[in-house]
N, C-alpha and C positions, 0 to 999 in steps of 0.2 A: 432445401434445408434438411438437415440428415434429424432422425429421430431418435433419442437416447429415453428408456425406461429406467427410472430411479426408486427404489422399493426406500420408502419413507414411516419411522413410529407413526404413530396416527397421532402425535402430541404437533411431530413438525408436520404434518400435511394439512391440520387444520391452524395451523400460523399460515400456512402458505395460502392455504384456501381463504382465511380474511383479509389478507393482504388483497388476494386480487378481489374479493366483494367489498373492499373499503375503497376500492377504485386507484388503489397507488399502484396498481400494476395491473394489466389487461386481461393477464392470466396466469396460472401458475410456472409457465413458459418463462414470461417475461421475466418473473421472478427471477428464475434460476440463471437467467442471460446477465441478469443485472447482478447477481452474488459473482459469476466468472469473470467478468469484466473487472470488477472491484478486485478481483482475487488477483488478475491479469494487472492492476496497475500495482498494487503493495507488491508485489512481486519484483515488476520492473523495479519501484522503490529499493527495496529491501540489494538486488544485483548491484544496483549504481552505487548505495554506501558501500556494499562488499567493496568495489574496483574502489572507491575511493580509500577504504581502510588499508587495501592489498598494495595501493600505491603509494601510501603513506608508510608502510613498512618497508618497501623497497626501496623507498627515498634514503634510509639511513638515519643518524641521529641527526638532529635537529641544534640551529648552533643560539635560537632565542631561548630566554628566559620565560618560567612561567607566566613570570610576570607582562612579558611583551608576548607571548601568546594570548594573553587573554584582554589586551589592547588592541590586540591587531585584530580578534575576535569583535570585541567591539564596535570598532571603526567599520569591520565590513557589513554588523548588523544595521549599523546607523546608517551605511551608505558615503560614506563620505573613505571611503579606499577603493 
């Protein structure tokens, strides 16, 4: 495993240093594994809406009604489309 030095206020080092003496994480390591991970999935998150906005624009105008957009919304929340 490669090693990364990260120059931290001393406000965040002693967050990170409770964290890992409250036992929610092993050590100050694991902390920062576990913040890129999280950062690594909102990320993917955040790319999949992009493609899905970028192909809702290239789709063109749309030929429902507000009103049947927000039915159709509906239905997909409830599960039953």
């Amino acid at each position: 495993m490669a090693t990364m030095n990260v120059s931290l206020p001393e406000a965040m080092k002693s967050w990170v240093e409770s964290l890992s003496r409250s036992g929610r994480y092993s050590n100050s390591s694991d902390y920062v594994r576990d913040l890129i991970r999280k950062d690594q999935e909102r990320s993917a998150i955040i790319a999949n809406m992009q493609e899905c906005v970028t192909e809702g624009i290239n789709s063109g105008a749309g030929n429902h009604s507000m009103a049947e957009l927000r039915e159709i919304a509906r239905k997909r929340l409830a599960g039953t489309q």
